[in-house]
VMD Tcl script that draws the C-alpha trace (Angstrom):
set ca {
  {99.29 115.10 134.68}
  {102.13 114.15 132.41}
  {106.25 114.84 133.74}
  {107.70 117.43 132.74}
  {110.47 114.80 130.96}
  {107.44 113.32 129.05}
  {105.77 115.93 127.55}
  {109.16 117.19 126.36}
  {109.38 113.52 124.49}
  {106.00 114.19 122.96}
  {106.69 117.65 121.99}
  {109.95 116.05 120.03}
  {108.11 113.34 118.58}
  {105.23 115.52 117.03}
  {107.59 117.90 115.83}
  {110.14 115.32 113.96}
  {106.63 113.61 112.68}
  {105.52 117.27 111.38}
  {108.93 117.66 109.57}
  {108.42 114.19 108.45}
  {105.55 114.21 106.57}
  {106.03 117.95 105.44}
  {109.43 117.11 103.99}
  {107.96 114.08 101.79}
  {106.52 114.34 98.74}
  {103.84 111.89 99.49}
  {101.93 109.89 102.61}
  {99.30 107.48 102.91}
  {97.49 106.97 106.09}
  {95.66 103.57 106.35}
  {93.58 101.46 108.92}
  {96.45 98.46 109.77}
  {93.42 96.17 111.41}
  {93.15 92.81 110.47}
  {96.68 92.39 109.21}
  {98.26 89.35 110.33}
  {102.41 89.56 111.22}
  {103.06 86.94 108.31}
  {101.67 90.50 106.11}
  {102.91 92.78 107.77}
  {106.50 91.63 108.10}
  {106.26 91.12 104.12}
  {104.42 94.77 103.63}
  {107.29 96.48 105.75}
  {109.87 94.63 103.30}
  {108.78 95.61 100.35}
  {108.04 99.53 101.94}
  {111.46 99.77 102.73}
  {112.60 98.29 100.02}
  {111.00 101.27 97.57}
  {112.19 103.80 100.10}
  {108.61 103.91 102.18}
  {109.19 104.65 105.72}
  {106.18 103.15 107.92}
  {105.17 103.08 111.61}
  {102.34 103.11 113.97}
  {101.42 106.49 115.18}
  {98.83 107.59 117.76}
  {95.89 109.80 115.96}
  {96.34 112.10 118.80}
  {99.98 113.05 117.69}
  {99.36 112.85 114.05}
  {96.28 116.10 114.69}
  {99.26 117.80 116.32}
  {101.54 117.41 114.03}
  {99.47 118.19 110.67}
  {97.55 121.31 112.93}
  {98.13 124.54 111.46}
  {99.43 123.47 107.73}
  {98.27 122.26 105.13}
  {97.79 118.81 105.71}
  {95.24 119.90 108.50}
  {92.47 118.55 106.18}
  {93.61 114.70 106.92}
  {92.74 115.41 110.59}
  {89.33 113.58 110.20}
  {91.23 110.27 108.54}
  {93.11 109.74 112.27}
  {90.33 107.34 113.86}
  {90.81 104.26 114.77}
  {94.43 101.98 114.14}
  {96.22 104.32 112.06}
  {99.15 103.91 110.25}
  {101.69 106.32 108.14}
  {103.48 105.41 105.24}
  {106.14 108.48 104.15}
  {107.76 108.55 101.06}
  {110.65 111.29 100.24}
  {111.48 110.28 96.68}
  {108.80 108.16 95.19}
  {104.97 110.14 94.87}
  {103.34 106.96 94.13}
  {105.04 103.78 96.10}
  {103.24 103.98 99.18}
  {99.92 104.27 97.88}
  {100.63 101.22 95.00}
  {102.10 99.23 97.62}
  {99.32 99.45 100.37}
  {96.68 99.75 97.90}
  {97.64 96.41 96.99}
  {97.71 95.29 100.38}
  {94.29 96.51 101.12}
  {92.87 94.95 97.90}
  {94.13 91.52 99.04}
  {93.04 91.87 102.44}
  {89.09 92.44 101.27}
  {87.98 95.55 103.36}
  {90.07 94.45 106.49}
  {93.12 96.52 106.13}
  {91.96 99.88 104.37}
  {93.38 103.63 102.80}
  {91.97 106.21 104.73}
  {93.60 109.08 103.32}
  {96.80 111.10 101.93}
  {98.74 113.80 100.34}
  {101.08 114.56 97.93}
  {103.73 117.46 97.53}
  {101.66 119.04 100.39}
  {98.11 118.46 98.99}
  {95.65 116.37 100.96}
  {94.00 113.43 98.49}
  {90.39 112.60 98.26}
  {90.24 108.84 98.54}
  {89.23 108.48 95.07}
  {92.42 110.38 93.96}
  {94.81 108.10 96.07}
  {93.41 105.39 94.49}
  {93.44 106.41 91.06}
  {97.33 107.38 91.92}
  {97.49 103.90 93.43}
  {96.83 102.09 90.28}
  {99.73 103.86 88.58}
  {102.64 101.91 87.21}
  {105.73 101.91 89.22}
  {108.53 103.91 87.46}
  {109.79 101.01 85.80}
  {106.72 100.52 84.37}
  {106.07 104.04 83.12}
  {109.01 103.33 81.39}
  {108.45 100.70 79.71}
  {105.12 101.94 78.65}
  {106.89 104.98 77.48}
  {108.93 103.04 75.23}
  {105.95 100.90 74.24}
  {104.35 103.99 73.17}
  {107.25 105.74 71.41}
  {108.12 102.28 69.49}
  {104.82 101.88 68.13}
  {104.93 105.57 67.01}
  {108.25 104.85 65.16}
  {107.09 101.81 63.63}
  {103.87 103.84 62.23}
  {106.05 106.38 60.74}
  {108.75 103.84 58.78}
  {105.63 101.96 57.64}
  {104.36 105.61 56.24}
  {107.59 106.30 54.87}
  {108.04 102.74 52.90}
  {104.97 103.15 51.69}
  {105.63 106.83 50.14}
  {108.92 105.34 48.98}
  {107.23 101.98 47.35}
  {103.89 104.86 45.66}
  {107.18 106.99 44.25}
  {108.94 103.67 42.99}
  {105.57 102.90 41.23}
  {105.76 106.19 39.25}
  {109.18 105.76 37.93}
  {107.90 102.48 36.29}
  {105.51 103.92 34.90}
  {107.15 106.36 33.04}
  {109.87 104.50 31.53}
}
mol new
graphics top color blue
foreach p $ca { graphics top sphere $p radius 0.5 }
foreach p [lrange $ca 0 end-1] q [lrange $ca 1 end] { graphics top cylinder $p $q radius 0.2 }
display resetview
């Protein structure tokens, strides 16, 4: 049976992990296996570069802390090496930035689940979300789009302008 001191230190560490993830707006849980350090190192980087903050947990303390709310439904994604990637400002970087890890590492570092603003995520949505443009690139796609929309409508209006031209001509 556990100390008294320990289980103290676990109750503390699954309650700062439960105010963790409930206080992001997004998490991604994923199977770390079969990353080497080289990776790793570089995946942490660029995590906490883009605000991501990422650790190790045990499955055992990640149940505890999601029991009881409503990330309870990710309970069944804690098996194996699990990892937790918490974002606080940015809904999508963890799941584009480890989605790209896990398509690079071909099925040996894998997504087994999230949420976002408090709603678990099938697989299939965090990948969809995954594939999203970064904000820079939403954007940029933004202006892409509202460009093209301008250019359309000065083309429209020259050519109303040129068809009225034509008329004056004509009469004269």
């Amino acid at each position: 049976m556990p100390s008294e001191k320990i289980l103290k230190q676990k109750e503390a560490y699954v309650a700062d992990l439960r105010e963790k993830m409930l206080n992001s707006v997004a998490g991604v849980v994923v199977d770390y296996m079969g990353i080497n350090v080289a990776d790793d190192t570089k995946l942490r980087k660029e995590l906490r570069e883009a605000g991501v903050e990422y650790s190790v947990v045990k499955n055992t303390m990640l149940r505890l802390a999601v029991k009881d709310s409503d990330l309870a439904g990710m309970a069944d994604t804690f098996t194996g090496s699990t990892a937790l990637a918490v974002s606080k400002d940015d809904a999508i970087a963890a799941a584009r930035i480890l989605n790209k890890y896990a398509e690079s590492s071909k099925g040996k570092f894998s997504l087994k689940g999230g949420y976002m603003e408090g709603r678990v995520l099938t697989l299939d949505e965090l990948n969809a979300i995954a594939k999203l443009p970064d904000y820079k690139g939403m954007l940029s796609m933004f202006a892409g789009a509202l460009t093209s929309t301008l250019s359309g409508l000065a083309v429209a209006m020259q050519a109303y302008v040129d068809k009225a031209g034509e008329g004056e001509g004509d009469a004269a």
